[in-house]
Structure formats: structure tokens, C-alpha cells
Phi, psi and omega in degrees: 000133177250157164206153205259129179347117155337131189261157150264083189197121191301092189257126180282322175234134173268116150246156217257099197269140134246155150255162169223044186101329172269076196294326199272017130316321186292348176279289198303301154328315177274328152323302180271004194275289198281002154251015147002136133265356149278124215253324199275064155261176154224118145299129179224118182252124182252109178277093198271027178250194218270294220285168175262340181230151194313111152316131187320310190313320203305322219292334166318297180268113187309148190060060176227160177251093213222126172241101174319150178252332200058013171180171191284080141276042160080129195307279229324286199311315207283301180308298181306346178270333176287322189303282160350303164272347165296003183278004163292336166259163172286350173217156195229115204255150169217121179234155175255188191277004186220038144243197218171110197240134184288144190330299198284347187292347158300314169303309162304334183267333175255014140281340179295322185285295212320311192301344187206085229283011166332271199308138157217033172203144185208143221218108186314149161298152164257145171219182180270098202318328189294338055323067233278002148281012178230156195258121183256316189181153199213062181117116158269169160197180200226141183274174183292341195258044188076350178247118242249119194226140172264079133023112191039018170305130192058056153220150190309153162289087168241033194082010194265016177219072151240015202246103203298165177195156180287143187231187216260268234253149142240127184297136181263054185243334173195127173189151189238158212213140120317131143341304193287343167300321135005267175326313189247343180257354199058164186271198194300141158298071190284050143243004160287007183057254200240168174070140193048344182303005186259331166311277183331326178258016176262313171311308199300330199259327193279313148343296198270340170116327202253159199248165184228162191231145171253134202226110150237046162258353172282100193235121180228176191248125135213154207292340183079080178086021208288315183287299195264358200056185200268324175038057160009259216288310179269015137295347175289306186303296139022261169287355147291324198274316170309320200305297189297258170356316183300299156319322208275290169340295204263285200288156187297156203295346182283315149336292191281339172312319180274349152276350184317335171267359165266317190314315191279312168329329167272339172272351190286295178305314152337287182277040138291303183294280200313341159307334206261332182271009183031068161218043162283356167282326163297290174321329211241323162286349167280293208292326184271041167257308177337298184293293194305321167253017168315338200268313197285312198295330182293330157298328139324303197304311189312334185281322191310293160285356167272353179266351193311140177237002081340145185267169185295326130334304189292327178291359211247316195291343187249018183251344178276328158310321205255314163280004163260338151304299145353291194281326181284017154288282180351301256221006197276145157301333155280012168255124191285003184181073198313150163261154199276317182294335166264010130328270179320319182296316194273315171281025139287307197250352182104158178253123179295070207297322203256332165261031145303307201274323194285339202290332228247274188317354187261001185270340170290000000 
């Protein structure tokens, strides 16, 4: 196996690549990666494909690190193992192999921590690499009924995400992290593999106190499903399964008794949709992994929530917050295509009128 030698060398920020096989996103990636104007990174291309030995191409680029997986074990594994060799720095920037980052957007992103230790995760505009005048995302965020949304996707760029503000989630697709968060939350959950594992270690955090910024002088392109494809039913499956595993963990027992009627409301409209996308058979195989790993997850939930540092009140009050950003995406003039299911979702439960208006002042 070759693998080129672990670097010693003080670098304030590690980033973290995983692949899959698609080297040339990953050329391209590291190319834009490698016009920073912050220079004092270290790279870890974490290789989640078959081979043993090094691609040719890496040898261009300088302070990189590259650790073969020898098979596909999923963004969780690939992200703790690039965290794991990053733990020397202070912060672990995680990109995937299918963004593109603007020179200054790195720099932007560790003065938003440095400047304010509030935060100890910070998370860039996204635009759309096929066309970077639309919005891939300016921020997740998450509803009280569990489901999980990328902020301004598919909407023309006109400023209206020009404001930083806190937002629930970071897309790990391009995100900047303290070291020390880790260090207090433990890293991704691998057995969710893919999908949502980034909700999930955002719930985990949010838990914990620490907070995330949305930076949109920090701008990066990115392609979307670029590594994996569109994979449908399984992403369907995936994200169900996960979505649902995530929640069941993280909110608190007060929570979830008292949401239960939006949770089972977002699953219900969920499986309309994936019926309408005709994968319910993905749904539902998802759903009994759900059933199947119920023993291990309750065991998860118990460390979770006896470490928790937040009450049940505060959490519920920053799940009111984060679904009121949601609805002014929903409710934006600029979304070329309101979704139905949160359409439905909203005439059901209401519109969050008073965390609307604090969501609205934070945009000022």
C-alpha cells in the first residue's frame, strides 16, 4: 500500500477531501483549493475508492496527505478519518470533491470564527457550479417536524443572503469547524454512511451549545450529487432513514412528545412525495432500518442526552428559529418553485409569525 507520510507541520487549518473515483472533480477542486490567499492549510484527501496507490496527478500538490480507504465506506468514515489526521489544527475545514472554492473564501471563513468565538462552525454561500447566478444554498436548516432544507436553493443571486446571520446546520459540503468541537461532541455517526450525517452532527452540536454562521463574503460553486449521482431510490432510502435516526437521538424527550404531531405530519407528506416520486419502496425500507437499528440508536440517544447542555425549552425555541428561516425561503419571491410538500406543511402547522420577524431582523 503506498501512502505518503502523515505531514508535521503547524498548520491552523486541515482540509478534509473525501473521494470517490472522480479524480477529475478532485483536480479541479484542489486547484482552486490551492489559490487561497490563506495559505496555512494542510490537505487530507481521504479515498473512499478500490485503489492502493496514489494518484499521479496529487504529487503537483503541496502539504497533502492522501489516505486510501480501499472500498466505499461512506462520507461518515471518510470525514473522522481526515478529523483524526487534522487534529493538529485548529480548525478542520470539510470539503467535498465536487466544490470549488473562491480564492478568499477560506480566509473568510476562519475570521468569521477567529472574530467571534459565538460560533464554532462557519458555512459559505453556495451557488450553482452549472451557474453560479442561482443559489445551491446559503445555509441548512431544520423544521420542528424533522426535515431537513438547504436555504435558498434554486434562487436567482440578488442579495437577498447577503447578510451573515446564525443559521441551525452546516451543509458539509463546504464547512469550517473548530477542532475542539469534535473534541467535545465526538465526529459523524457512522452508521448513518451518507446523507444527513452532517444534520445530524449539527443536532449533536446544537445540543452542546455550539453555534454556526452563515459568511457570504465566503463563496464557493458547487456541483451537486456530482461523486455519487442522483442514486434516486437510494438516496430516498438513505434519507429517511437517516433523517428519522437523527431526530430520534437528538431531541429531548420533552420535544419529541411535544412535536409528535408535526414529526408524524412531515412524515406523512414525506411519503406523498416520495409516492408521487414513485419510491416508496425506498421509503419504507428505509423506514424498517429505522426499526432494525432502534436498540443501537437508543443507546446512542442515552450519552447524547445525559451530555446535553441545553434544556428542552431552549432547544425547541432554536428549532422555531431555524423553521422560520425555512418559511421565508418557502415564502421568498425569489424561489422559482415553492415546494409543495412545505406548502402543506405550513398550512397545517401555521406560519411562524414571531420567529419570522426575529429571522427577518437577523437578516438586517
Amino acid at each position: 500500500m503506498s501512502r505518503r507520510p502523515a505531514l508535521n507541520i503547524d498548520s491552523s487549518v486541515g482540509v478534509v477531501i473525501p473521494t470517490y473515483d472522480r479524480d477529475d472533480l478532485l483536480e479541479k477542486c484542489l486547484e482552486r483549493l490551492a489559490s487561497q490567499t490563506l495559505q496555512s492549510f494542510r490537505t487530507i484527501i481521504i479515498d473512499n475508492g478500490t485503489r492502493n496507490s496514489m494518484p499521479v496527478f496529487l504529487n503537483r500538490f503541496n502539504r497533502l496527505e492522501w489516505i486510501p480507504l480501499l472500498s466505499n465506506h461512506g462520507t461518515a468514515v471518510a470525514f473522522n478519518r481526515g478529523i483524526a489526521a487534522a487534529a493538529n489544527c485548529k480548525f478542520v475545514f470539510l470539503l467535498n470533491n465536487d466544490a470549488e472554492l473562491e480564492p478568499d473564501c477560506l480566509s473568510h471563513l476562519v475570521c468569521a470564527l477567529e472574530n467571534d468565538d459565538t460560533y464554532s462552525i462557519a458555512v459559505p454561500k453556495l451557488l450553482r457550479w452549472s451557474d453560479p447566478h442561482y443559489l445551491d444554498g446559503a445555509g441548512d436548516e431544520i423544521l420542528s417536524g424533522g426535515g431537513a432544507y438547504r436555504v435558498g436553493k434554486g434562487e436567482l443571486d440578488v442579495g437577498q443572503y447577503d447578510n451573515p446571520h446564525p443559521v441551525f446546520s452546516a451543509c458539509a459540503a463546504a464547512a469550517l469547524y473548530r477542532t475542539n468541537l469534535f473534541e467535545d461532541i465526538g465526529g459523524f455517526d457512522e452508521d448513518l454512511f451518507a446523507y444527513r450525517e452532517d444534520v445530524d452532527l449539527s443536532l449533536r452540536a446544537q445540543l452542546h451549545g455550539h453555534r454556526c454562521i452563515y459568511v457570504p463574503a465566503a463563496r464557493a460553486y458547487h456541483h451537486g450529487s456530482a461523486t455519487m449521482g442522483p442514486a434516486h431510490s437510494w438516496v430516498i432510502r438513505m434519507s429517511t432513514r437517516n433523517q428519522l435516526i437523527a431526530v430520534f437521538k437528538s431531541y429531548p424527550g420533552p420535544t419529541l412528545l411535544r412535536l409528535f404531531p408535526q414529526l408524524l405530519l412531515f412524515q406523512i407528506l414525506w411519503l406523498a412525495f416520495v409516492a408521487h416520486e414513485s419510491a416508496v419502496l425506498a421509503y419504507f425500507l428505509g423506514l424498517i432500518e429505522v426499526l432494525r437499528t432502534l436498540p443501537k440508536t437508543l443507546v446512542k440517544r442515552r450519552g447524547i442526552q445525559s451530555k446535553r447542555l441545553l434544556t428542552s425549552r431552549s432547544f425547541s425555541t432554536l428549532l422555531r428559529e431555524s423553521e422560520s428561516r425555512i418559511w421565508l425561503y418557502h415564502k421568498s419571491p425569489h424561489n422559482p418553485q415553492p415546494s409543495r410538500l412545505l406548502g402543506a406543511y405550513f398550512r397545517f402547522v401555521g406560519p411562524p409569525l414571531r420567529a419570522g420577524a426575529a429571522a427577518r431582523e437577523e437578516r438586517r
